[in-house]
Biopython code that builds the backbone (N, CA, C, O; Angstrom):
import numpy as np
from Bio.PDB.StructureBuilder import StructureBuilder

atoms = [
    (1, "UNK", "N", (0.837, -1.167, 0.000)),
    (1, "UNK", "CA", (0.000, 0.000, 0.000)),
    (1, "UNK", "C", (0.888, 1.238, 0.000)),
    (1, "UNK", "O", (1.763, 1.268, 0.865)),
    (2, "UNK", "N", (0.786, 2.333, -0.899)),
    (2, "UNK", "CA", (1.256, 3.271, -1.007)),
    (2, "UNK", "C", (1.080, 4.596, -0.038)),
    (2, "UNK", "O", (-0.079, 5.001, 0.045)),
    (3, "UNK", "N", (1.664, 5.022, 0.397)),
    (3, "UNK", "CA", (1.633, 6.111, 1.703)),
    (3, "UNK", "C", (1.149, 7.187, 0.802)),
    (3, "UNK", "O", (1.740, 7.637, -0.179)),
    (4, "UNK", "N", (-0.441, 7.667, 1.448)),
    (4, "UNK", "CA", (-0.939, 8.857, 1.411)),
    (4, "UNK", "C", (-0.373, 10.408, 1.436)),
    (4, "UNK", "O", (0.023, 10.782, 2.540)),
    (5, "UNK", "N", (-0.276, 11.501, 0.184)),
    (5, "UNK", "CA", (0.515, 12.783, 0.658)),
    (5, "UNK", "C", (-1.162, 13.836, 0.976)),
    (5, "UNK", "O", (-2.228, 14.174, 0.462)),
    (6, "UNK", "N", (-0.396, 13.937, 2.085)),
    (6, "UNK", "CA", (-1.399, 15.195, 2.864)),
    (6, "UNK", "C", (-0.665, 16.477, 2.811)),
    (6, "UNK", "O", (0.563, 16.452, 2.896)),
    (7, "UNK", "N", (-1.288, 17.580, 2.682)),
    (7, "UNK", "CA", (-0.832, 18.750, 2.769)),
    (7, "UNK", "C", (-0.775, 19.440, 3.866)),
    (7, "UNK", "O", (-0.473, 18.687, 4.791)),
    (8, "UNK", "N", (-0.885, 20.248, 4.122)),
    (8, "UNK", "CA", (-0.272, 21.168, 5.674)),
    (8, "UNK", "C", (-1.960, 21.506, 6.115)),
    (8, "UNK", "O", (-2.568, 21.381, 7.178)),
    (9, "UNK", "N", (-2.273, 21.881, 5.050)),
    (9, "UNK", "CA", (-3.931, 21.726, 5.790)),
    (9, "UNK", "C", (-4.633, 20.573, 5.439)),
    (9, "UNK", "O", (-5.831, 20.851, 5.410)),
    (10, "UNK", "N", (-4.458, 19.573, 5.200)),
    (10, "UNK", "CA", (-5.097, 18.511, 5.285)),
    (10, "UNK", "C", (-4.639, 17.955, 6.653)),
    (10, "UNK", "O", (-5.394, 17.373, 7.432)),
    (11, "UNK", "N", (-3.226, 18.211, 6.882)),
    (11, "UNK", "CA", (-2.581, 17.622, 7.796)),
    (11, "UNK", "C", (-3.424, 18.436, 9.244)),
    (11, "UNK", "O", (-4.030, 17.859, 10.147)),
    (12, "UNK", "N", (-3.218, 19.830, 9.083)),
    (12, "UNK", "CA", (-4.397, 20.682, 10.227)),
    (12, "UNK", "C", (-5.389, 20.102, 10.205)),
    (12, "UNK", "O", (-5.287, 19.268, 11.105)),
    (13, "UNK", "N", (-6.645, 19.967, 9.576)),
    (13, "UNK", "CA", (-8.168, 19.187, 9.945)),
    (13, "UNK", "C", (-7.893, 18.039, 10.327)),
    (13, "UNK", "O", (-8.666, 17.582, 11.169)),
    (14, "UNK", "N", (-6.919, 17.293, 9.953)),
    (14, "UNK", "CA", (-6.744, 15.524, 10.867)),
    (14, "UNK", "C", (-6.433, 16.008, 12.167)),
    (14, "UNK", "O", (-6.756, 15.275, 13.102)),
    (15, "UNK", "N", (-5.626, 17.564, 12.537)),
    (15, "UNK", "CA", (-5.359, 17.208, 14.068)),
    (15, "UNK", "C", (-6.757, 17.983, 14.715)),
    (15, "UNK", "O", (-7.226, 17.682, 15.813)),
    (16, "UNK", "N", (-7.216, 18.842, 13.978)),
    (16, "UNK", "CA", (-8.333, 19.440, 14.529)),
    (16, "UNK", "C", (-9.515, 18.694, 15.053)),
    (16, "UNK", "O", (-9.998, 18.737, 16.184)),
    (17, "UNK", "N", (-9.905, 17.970, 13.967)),
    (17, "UNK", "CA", (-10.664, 16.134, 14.339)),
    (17, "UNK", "C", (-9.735, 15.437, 15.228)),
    (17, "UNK", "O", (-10.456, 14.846, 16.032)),
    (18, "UNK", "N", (-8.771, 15.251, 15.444)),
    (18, "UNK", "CA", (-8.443, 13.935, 16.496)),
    (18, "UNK", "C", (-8.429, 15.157, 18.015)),
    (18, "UNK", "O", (-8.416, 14.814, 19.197)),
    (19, "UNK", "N", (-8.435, 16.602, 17.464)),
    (19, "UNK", "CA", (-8.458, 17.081, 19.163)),
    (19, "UNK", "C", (-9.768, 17.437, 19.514)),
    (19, "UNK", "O", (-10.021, 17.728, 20.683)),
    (20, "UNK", "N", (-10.640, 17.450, 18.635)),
    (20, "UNK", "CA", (-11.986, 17.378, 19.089)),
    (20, "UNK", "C", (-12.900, 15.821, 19.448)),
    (20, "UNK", "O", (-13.964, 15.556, 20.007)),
    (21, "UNK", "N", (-11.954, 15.140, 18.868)),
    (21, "UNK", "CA", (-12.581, 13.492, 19.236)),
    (21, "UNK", "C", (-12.519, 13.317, 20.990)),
    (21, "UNK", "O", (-12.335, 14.146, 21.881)),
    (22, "UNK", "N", (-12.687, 12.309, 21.004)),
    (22, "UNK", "CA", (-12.053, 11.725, 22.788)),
    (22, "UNK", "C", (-11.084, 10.234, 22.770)),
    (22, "UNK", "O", (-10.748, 9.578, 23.756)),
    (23, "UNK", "N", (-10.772, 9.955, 21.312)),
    (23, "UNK", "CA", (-9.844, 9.162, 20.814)),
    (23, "UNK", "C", (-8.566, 9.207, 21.703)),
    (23, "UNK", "O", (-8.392, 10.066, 22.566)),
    (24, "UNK", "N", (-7.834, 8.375, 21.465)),
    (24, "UNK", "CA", (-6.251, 8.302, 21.800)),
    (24, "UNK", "C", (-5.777, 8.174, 20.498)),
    (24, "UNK", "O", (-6.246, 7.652, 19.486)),
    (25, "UNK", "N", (-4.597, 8.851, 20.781)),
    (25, "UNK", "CA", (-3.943, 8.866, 19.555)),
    (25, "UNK", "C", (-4.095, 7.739, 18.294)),
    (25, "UNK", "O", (-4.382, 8.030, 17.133)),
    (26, "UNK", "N", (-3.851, 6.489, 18.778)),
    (26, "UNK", "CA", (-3.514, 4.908, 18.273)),
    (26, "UNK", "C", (-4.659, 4.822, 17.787)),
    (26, "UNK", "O", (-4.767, 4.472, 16.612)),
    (27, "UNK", "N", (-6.209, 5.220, 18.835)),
    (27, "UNK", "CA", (-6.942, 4.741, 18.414)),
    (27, "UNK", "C", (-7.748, 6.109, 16.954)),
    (27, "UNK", "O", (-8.398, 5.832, 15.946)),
    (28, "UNK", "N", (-7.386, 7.258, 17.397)),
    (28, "UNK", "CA", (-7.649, 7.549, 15.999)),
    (28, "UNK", "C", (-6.579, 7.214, 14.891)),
    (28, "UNK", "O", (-7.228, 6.981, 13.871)),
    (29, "UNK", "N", (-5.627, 7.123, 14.708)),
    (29, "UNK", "CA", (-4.854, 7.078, 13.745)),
    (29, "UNK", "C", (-4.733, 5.984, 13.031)),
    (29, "UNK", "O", (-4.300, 5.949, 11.879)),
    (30, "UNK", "N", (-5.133, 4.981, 13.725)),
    (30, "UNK", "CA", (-5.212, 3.241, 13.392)),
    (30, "UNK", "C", (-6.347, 3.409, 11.838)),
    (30, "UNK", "O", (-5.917, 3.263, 10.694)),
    (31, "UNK", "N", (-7.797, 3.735, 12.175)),
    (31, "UNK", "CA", (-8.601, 3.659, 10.918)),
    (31, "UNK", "C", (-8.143, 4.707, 9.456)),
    (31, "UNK", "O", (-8.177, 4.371, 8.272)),
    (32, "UNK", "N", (-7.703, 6.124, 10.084)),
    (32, "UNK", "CA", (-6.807, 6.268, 8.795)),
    (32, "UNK", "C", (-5.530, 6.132, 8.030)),
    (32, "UNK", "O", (-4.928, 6.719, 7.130)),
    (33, "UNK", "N", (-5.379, 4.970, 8.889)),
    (33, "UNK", "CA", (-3.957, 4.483, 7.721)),
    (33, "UNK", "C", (-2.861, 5.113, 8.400)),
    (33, "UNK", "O", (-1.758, 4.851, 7.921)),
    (34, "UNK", "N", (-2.889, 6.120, 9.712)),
    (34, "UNK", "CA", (-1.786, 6.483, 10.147)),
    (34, "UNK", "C", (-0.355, 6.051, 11.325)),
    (34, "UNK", "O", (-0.579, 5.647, 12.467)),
    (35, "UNK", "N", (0.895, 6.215, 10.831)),
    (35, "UNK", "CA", (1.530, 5.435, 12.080)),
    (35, "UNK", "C", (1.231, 6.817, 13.540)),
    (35, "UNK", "O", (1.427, 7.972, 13.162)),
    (36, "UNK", "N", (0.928, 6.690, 14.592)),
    (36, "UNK", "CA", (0.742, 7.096, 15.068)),
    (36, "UNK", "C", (2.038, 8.446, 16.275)),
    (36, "UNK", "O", (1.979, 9.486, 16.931)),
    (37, "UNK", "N", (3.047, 7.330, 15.818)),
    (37, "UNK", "CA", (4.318, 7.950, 15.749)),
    (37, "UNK", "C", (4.754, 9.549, 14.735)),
    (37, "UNK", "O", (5.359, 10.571, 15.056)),
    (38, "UNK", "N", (4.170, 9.149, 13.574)),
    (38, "UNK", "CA", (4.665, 9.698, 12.356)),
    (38, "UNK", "C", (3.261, 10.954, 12.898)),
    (38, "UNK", "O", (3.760, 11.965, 13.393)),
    (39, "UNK", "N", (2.017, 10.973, 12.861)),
    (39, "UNK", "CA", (1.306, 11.877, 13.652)),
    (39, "UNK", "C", (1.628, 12.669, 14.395)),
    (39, "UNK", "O", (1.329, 13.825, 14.095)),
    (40, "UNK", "N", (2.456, 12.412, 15.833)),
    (40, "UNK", "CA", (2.659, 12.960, 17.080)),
    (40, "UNK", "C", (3.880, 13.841, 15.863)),
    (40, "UNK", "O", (4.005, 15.024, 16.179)),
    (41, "UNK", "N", (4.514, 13.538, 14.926)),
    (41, "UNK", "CA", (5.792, 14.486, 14.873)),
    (41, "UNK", "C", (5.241, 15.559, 13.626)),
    (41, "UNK", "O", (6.054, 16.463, 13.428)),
    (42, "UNK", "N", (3.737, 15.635, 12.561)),
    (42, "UNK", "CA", (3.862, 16.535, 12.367)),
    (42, "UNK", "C", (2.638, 16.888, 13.141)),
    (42, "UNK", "O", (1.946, 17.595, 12.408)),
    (43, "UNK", "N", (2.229, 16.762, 13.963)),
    (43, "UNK", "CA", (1.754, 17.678, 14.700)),
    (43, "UNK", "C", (2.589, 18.524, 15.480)),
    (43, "UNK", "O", (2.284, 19.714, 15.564)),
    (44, "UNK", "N", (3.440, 18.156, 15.975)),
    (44, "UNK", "CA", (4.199, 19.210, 16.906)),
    (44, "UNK", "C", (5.302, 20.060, 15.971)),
    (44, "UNK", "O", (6.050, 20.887, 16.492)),
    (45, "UNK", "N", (5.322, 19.780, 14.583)),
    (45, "UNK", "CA", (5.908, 20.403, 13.630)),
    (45, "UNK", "C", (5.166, 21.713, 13.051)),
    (45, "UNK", "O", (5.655, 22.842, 13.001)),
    (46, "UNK", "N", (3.964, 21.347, 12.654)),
    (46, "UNK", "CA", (2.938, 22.439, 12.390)),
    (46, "UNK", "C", (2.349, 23.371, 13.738)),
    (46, "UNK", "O", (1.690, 24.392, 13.540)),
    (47, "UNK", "N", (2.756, 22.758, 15.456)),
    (47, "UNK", "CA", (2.427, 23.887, 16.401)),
    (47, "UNK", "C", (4.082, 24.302, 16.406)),
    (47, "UNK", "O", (4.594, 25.352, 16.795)),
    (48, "UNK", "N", (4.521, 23.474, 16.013)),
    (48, "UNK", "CA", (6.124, 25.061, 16.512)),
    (48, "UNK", "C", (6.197, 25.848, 15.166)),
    (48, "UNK", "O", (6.986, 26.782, 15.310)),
    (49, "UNK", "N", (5.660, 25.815, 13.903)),
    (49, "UNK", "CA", (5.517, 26.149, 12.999)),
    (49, "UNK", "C", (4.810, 27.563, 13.317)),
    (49, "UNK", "O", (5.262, 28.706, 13.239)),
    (50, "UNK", "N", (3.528, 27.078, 13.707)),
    (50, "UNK", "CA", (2.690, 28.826, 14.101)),
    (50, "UNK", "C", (3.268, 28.922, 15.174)),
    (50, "UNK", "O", (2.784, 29.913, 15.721)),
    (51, "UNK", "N", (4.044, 28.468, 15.828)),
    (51, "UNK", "CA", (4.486, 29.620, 16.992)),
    (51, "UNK", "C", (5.726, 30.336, 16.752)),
    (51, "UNK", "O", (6.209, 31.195, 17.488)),
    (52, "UNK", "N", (6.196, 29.907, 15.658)),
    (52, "UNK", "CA", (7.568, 30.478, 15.051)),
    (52, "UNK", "C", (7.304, 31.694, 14.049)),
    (52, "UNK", "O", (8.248, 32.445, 13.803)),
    (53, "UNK", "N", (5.579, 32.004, 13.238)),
    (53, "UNK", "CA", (5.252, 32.589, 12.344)),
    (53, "UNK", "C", (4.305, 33.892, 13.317)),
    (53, "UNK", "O", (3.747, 34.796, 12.696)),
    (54, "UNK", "N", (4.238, 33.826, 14.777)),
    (54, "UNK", "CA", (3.839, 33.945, 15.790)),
    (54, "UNK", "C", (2.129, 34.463, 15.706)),
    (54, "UNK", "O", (1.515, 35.512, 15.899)),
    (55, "UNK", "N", (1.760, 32.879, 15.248)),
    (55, "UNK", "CA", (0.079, 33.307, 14.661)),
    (55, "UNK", "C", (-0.534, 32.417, 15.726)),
    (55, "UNK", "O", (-1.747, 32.211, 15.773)),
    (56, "UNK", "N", (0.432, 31.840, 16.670)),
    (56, "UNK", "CA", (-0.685, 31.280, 17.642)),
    (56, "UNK", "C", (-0.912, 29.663, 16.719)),
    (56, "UNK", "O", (-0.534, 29.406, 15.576)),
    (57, "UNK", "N", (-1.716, 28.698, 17.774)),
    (57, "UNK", "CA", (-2.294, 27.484, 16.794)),
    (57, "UNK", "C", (-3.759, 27.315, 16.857)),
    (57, "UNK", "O", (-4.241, 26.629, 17.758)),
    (58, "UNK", "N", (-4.718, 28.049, 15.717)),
    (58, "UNK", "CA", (-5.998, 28.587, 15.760)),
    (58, "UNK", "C", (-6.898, 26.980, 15.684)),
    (58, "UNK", "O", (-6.695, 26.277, 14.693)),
    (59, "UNK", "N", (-7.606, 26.620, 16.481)),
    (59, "UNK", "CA", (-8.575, 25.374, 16.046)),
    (59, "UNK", "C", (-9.593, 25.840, 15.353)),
    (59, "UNK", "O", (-9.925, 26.736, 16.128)),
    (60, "UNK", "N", (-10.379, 25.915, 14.433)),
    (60, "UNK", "CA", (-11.226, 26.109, 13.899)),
    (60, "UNK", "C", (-12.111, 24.978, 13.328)),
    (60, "UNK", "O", (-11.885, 24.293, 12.331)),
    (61, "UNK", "N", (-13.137, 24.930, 14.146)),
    (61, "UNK", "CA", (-14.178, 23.535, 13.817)),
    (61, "UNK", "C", (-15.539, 23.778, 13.547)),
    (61, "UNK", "O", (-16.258, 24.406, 14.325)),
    (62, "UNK", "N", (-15.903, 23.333, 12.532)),
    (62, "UNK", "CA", (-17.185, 23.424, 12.420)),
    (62, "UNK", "C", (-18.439, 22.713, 13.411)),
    (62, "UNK", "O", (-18.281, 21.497, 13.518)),
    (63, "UNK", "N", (-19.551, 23.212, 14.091)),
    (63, "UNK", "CA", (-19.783, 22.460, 15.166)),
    (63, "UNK", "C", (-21.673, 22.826, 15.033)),
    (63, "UNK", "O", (-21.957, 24.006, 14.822)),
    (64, "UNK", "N", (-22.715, 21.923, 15.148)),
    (64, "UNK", "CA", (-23.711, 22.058, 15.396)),
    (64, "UNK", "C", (-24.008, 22.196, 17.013)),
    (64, "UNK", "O", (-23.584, 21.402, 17.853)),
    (65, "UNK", "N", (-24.871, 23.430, 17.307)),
    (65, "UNK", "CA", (-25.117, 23.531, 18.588)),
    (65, "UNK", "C", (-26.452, 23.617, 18.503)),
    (65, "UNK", "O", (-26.784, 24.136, 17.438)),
    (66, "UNK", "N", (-27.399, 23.305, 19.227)),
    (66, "UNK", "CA", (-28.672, 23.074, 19.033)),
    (66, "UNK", "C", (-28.964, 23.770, 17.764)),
    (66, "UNK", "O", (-29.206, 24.965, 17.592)),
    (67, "UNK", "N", (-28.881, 22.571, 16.694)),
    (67, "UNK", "CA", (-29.031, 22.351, 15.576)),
    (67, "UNK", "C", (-28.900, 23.582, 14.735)),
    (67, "UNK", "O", (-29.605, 23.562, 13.726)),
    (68, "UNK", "N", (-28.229, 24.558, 14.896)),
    (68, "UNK", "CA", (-27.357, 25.630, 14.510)),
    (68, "UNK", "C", (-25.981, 25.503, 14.186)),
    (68, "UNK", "O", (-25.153, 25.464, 15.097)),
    (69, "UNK", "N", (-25.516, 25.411, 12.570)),
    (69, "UNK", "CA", (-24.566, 25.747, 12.420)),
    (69, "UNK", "C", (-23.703, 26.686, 12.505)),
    (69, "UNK", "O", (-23.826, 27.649, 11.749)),
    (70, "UNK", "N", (-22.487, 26.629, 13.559)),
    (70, "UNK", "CA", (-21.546, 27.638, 13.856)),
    (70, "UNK", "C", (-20.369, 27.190, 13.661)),
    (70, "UNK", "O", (-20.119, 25.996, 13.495)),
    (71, "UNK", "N", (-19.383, 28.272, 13.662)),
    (71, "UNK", "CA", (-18.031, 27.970, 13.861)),
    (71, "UNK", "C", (-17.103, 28.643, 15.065)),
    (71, "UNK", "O", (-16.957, 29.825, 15.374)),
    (72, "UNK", "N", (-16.489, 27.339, 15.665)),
    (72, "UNK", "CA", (-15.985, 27.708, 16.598)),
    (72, "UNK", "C", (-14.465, 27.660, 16.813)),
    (72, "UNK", "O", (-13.729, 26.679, 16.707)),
    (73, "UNK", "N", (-14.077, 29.213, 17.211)),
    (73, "UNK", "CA", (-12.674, 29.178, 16.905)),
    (73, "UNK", "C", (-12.188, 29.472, 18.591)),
    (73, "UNK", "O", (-12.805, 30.081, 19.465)),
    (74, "UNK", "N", (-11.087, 28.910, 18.641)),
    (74, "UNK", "CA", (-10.238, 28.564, 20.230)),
    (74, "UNK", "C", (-9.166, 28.915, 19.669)),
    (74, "UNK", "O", (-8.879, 28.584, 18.519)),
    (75, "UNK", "N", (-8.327, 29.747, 20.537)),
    (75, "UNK", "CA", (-7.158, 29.986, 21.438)),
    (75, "UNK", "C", (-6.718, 29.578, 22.344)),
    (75, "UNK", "O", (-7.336, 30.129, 23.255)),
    (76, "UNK", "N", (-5.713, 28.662, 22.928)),
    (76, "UNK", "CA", (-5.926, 28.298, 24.190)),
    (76, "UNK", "C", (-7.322, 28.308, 25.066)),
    (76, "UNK", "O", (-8.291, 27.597, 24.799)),
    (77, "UNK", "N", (-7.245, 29.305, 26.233)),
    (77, "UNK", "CA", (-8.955, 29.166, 26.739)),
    (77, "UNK", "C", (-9.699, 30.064, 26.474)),
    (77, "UNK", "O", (-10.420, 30.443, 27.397)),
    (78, "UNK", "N", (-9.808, 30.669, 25.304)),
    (78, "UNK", "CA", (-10.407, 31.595, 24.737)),
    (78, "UNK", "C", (-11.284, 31.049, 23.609)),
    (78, "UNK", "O", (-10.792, 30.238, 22.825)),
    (79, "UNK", "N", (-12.255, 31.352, 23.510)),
    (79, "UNK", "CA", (-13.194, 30.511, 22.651)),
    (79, "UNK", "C", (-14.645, 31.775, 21.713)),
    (79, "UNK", "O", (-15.428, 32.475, 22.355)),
    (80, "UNK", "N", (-14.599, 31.715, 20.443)),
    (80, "UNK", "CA", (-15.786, 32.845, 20.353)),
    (80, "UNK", "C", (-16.387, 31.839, 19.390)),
    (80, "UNK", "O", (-15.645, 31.399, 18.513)),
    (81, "UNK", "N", (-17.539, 31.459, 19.444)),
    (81, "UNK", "CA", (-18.419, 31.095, 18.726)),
    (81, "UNK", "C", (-19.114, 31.722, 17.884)),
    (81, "UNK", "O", (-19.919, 32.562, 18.286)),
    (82, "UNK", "N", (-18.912, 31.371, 16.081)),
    (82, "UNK", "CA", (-19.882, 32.288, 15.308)),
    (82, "UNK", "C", (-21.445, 32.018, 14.343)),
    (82, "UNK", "O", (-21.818, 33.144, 14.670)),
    (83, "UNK", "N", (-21.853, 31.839, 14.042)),
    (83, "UNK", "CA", (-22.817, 31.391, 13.252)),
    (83, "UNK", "C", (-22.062, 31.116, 12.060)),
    (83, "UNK", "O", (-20.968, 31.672, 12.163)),
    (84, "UNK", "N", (-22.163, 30.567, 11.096)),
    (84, "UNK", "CA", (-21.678, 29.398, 9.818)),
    (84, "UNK", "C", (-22.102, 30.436, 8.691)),
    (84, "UNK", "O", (-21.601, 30.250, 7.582)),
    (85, "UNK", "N", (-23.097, 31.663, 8.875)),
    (85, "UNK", "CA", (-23.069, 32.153, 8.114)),
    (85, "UNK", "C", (-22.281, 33.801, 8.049)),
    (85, "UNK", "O", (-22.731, 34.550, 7.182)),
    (86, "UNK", "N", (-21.472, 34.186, 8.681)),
    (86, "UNK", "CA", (-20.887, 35.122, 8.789)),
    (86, "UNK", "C", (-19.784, 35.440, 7.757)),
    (86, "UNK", "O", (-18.889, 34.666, 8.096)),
    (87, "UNK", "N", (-19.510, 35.865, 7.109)),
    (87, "UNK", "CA", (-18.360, 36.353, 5.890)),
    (87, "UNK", "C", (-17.220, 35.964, 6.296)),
    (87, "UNK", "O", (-17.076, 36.535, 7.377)),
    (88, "UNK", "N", (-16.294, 35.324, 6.087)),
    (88, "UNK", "CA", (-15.395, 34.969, 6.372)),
    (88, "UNK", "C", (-14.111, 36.441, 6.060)),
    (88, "UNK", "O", (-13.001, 36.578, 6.574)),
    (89, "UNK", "N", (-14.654, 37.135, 5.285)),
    (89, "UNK", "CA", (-13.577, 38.648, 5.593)),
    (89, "UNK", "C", (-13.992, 39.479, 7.058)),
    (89, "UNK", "O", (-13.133, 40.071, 7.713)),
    (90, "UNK", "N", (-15.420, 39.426, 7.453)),
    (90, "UNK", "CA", (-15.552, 39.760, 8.427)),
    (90, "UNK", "C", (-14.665, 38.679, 9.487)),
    (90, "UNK", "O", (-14.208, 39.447, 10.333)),
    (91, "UNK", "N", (-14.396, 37.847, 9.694)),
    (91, "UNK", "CA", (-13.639, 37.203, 10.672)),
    (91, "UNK", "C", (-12.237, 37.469, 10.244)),
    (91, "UNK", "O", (-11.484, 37.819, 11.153)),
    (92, "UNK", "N", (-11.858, 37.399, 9.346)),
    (92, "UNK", "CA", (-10.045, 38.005, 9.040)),
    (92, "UNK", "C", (-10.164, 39.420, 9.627)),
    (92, "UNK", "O", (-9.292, 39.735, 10.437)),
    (93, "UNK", "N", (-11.188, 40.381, 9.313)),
    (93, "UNK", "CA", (-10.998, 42.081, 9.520)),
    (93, "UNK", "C", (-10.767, 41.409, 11.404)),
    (93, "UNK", "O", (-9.861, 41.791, 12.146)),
    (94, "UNK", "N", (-11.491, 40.720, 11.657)),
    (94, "UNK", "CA", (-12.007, 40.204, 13.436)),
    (94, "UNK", "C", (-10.359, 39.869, 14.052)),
    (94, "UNK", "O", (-9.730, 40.274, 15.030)),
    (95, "UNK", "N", (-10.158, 39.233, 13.297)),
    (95, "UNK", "CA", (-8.806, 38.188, 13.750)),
    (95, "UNK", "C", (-7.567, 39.411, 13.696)),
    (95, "UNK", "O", (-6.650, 39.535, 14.508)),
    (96, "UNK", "N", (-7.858, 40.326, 12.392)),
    (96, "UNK", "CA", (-6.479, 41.309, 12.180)),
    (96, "UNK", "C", (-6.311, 42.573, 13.025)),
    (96, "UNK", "O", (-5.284, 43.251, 13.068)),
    (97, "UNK", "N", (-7.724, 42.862, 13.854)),
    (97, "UNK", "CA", (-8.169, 43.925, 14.903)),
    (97, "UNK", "C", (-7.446, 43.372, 15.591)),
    (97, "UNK", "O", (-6.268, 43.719, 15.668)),
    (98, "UNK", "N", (-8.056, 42.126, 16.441)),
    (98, "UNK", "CA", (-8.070, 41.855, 17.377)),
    (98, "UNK", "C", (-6.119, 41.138, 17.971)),
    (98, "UNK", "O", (-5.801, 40.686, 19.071)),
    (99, "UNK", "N", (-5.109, 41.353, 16.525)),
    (99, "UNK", "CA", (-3.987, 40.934, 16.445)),
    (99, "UNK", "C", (-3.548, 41.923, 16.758)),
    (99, "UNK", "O", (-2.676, 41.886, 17.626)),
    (100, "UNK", "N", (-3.982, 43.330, 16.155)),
    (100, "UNK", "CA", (-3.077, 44.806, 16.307)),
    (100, "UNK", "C", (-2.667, 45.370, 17.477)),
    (100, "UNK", "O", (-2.029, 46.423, 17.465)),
]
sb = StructureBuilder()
sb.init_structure("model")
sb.init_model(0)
sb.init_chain("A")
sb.init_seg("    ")
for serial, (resi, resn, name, xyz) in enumerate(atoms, 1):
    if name == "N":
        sb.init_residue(resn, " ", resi, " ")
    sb.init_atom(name, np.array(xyz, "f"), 0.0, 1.0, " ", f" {name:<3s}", serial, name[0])
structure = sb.get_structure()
């Protein structure tokens, strides 16, 4: 079997899903084909990555809350929840304020 190429954001939504799961590592990484080893190292490649570009490591998940689509973006323990339909330039103008 030929080893899968993921990109840097493909590689982000696999960790964004395994940190929103309640999985263990092994046990998420086992059904997609991943060594779980090879996981743990670019994950901690892509967080010293944004902390070296000093953008922080943004989770951004899409999430139904009583049956409302939103999106919810975390900072460490900082958390703002938005509705799914909001402009996504309005959240960059949000993110580039709130950086200055």
């Amino acid at each position: 079997m030929s080893r899968a190429y993921r990109t840097r954001e493909q590689w982000r939504e696999l960790i964004a899903e395994f940190e929103q799961s309640d999985l263990s590592q092994k046990q998420f990484c086992e059904p997609q084909g991943i060594n779980p080893a090879y996981f743990s190292q670019r994950r901690l490649e892509l967080q010293r990555e944004a902390e070296d570009n000093d953008t922080g490591f943004a989770l951004a998940v899409p999430q139904s809350v009583n049956s409302q689509q939103t999106v919810q973006l975390r900072i460490d323990e900082t958390e703002l929840v938005l509705p799914l339909s909001v402009s996504p330039r309005w959240v960059a103008q949000l993110v580039k304020e709130l950086s200055a």
